[in-house]
C-alpha positions in Angstrom: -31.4 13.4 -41.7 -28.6 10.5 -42.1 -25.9 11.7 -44.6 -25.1 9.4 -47.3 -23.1 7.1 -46.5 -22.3 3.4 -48.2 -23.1 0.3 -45.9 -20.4 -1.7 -44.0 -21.7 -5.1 -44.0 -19.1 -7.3 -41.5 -16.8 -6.1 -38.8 -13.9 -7.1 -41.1 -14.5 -4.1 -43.1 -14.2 -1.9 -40.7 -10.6 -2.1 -41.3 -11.0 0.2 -44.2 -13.3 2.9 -42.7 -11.7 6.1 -41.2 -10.7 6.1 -37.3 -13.6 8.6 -36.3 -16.0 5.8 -38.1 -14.8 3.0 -36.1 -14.6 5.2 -32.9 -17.9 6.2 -33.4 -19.3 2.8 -33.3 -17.2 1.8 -30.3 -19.0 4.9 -28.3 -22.8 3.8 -29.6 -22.1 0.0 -28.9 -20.3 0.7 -25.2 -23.2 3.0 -24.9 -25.7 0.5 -25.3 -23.9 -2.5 -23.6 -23.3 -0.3 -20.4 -26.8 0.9 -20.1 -28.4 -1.9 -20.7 -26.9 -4.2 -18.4 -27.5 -1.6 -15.9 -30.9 -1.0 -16.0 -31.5 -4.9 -15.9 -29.6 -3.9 -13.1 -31.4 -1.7 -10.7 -35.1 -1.7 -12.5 -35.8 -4.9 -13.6 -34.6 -7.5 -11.8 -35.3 -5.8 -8.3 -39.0 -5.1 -10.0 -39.3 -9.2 -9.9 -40.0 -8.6 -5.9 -42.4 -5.9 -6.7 -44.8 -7.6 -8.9 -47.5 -7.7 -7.4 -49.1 -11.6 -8.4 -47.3 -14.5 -10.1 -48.3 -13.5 -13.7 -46.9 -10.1 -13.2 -43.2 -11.9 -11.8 -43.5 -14.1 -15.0 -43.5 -11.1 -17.4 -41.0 -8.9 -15.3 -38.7 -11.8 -15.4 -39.1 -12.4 -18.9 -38.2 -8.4 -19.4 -35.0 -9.1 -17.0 -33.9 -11.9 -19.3 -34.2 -9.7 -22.7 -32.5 -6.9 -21.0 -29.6 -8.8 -20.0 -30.0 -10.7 -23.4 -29.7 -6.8 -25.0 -26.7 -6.5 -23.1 -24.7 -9.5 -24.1 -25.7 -8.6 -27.8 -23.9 -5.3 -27.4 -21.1 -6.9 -25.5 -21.0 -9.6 -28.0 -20.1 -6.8 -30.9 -18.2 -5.0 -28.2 -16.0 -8.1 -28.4 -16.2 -8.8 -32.1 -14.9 -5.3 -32.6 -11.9 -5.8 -30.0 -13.1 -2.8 -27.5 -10.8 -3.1 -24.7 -12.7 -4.7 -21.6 -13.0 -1.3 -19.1 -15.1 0.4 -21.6 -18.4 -1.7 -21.1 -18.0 -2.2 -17.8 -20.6 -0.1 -15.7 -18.4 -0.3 -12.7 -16.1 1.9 -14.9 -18.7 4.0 -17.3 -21.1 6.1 -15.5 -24.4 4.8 -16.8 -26.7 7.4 -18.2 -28.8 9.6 -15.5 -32.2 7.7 -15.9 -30.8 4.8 -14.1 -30.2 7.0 -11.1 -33.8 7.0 -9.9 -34.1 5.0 -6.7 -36.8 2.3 -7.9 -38.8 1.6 -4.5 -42.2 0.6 -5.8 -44.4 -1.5 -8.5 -46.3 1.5 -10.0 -42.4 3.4 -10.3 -41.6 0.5 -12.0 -44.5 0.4 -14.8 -44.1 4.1 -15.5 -40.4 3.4 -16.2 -40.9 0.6 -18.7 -44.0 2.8 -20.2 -41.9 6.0 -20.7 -38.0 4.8 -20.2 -38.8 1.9 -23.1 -40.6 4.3 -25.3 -37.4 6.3 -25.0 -35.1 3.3 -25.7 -37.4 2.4 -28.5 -36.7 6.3 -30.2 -32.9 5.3 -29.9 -33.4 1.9 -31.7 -35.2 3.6 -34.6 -32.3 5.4 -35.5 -30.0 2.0 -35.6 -32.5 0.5 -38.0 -31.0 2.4 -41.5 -27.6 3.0 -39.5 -24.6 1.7 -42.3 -23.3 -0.1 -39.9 -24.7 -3.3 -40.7 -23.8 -5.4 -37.6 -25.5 -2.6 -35.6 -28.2 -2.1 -38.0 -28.8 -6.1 -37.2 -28.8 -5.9 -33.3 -31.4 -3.1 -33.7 -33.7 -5.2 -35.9 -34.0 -8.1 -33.0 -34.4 -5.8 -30.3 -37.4 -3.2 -31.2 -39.8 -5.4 -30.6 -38.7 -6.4 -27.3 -38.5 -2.7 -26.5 -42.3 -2.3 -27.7 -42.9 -5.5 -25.5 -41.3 -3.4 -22.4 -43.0 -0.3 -23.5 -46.7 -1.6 -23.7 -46.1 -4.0 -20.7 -45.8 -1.1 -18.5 -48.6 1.3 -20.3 -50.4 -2.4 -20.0 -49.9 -2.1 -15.9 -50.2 1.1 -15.6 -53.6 1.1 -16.9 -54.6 -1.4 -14.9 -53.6 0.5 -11.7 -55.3 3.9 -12.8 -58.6 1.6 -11.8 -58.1 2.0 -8.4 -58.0 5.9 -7.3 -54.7 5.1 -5.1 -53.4 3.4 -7.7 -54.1 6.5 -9.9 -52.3 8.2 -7.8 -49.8 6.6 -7.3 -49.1 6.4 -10.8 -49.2 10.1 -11.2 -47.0 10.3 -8.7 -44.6 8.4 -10.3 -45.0 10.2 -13.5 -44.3 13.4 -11.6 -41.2 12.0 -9.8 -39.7 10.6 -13.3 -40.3 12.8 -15.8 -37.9 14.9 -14.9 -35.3 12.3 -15.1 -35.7 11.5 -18.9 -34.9 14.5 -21.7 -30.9 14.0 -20.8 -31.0 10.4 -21.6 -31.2 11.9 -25.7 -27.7 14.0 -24.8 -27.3 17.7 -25.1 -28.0 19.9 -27.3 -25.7 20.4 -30.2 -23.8 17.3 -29.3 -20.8 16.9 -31.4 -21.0 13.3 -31.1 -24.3 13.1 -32.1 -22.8 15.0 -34.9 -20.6 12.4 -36.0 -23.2 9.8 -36.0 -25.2 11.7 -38.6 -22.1 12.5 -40.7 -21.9 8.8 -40.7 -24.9 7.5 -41.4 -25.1 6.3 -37.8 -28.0 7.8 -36.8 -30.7 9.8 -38.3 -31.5 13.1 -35.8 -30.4 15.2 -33.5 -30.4 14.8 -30.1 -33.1 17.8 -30.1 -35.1 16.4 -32.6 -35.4 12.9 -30.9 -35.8 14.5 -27.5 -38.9 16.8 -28.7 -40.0 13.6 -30.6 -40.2 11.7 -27.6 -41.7 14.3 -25.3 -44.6 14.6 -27.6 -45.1 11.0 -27.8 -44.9 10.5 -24.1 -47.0 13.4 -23.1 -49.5 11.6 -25.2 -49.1 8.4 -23.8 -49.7 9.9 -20.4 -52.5 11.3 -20.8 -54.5 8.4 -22.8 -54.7 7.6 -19.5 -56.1 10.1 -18.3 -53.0 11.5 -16.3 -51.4 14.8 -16.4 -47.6 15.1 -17.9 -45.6 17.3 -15.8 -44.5 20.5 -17.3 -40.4 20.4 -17.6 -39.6 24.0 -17.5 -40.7 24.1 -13.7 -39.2 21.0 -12.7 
């Protein structure tokens, strides 16, 4: 659980928290502001082409606009707390491993948003109580645009589970992703992850979120009546 730890309401007060404090809010907030401007990036504004009818484009465009919007909150705080430039640029920071799946299809794209978003919306749980207030804040007006994401692709990816190919093809998808998504919670024992908790940062371990979220998406999977691949042959 979060250690106690007292609130820091405005970026001003920053000045009197320890170094490691301050770094460790610069790593959460690059974090965020690099990976989400590059998964609007390479999922969701090439998904636009993919949808499959006009009402489908509307709704992946309005996902493309609050992802970029997520990412100009981070940036904005980025700024706000003088990060230098380089370190939320995702030409320069590797983004995290999930965005390295080569999106080529509509039915790839909905199991992302069902299962990437559900993991997105684990990491913006543990900003809600963070004593970083600023942070705490940004996390507060995006959840529900992460459960938007979420449900939008759980949404779509019940409708295609109508059709056997599209059953298929979700599964498929599942099968091909999957694999992609317990590193985006970090490694085990993370000393980072660490410092977040010693600071009231964040709540869990990397671990605990990552068997948190497997059990919720296994779940999810197979509400719709689809098998969830098993990891430790993969």
């Amino acid at each position: 659980m979060t250690a106690a730890y007292h609130e820091v309401k405005t970026v001003a007060d920053l000045a009197q928290e320890p170094d490691a404090y301050r770094e460790a809010i610069a790593k959460i907030v690059t974090s965020h502001a690099v990976n989400e401007l590059y998964g609007a990036q390479v999922f969701d504004e090439p998904a636009i082409a993919l949808a499959p009818t006009p009402y489908a484009k509307w709704l992946t465009c309005r996902i493309a606009m609050e992802e970029y919007h997520h990412h100009v909150r981070f940036k904005g705080l980025a700024d706000d707390l003088g990060i230098a430039q380089e370190r939320t640029d995702p030409k320069l920071k590797r983004p995290l491993t999930i965005f390295e799946f080569p999106l080529k299809t509509w039915p790839q794209f909905c199991v992302i948003k069902m299962l990437a978003d559900l993991a997105e919306i684990l990491q913006v749980e543990d900003l809600l109580h963070c004593s970083f207030v600023p942070l705490r804040n940004i996390g507060r007006i995006t959840m529900p645009e992460e459960k938007f994401h979420a449900q939008f692709g759980k949404d779509f990816c019940t409708e295609l589970c109508k059709t056997e190919e599209g059953k298929r093809e979700v599964q498929q998808a599942i099968d091909d992703y999957v694999p992609y998504l317990p590193l985006f919670f970090g490694a085990s024992g993370s000393k980072n992850n660490e410092t977040y908790r010693q600071f009231g940062l964040k709540e869990r371990k990397n671990e605990e979120m990552r068997t948190d979220f497997l059990t919720r998406a296994r779940s999810v999977v197979e509400s719709l009546g689809l098998r969830f691949p098993d990891l430790t042959t993969t």
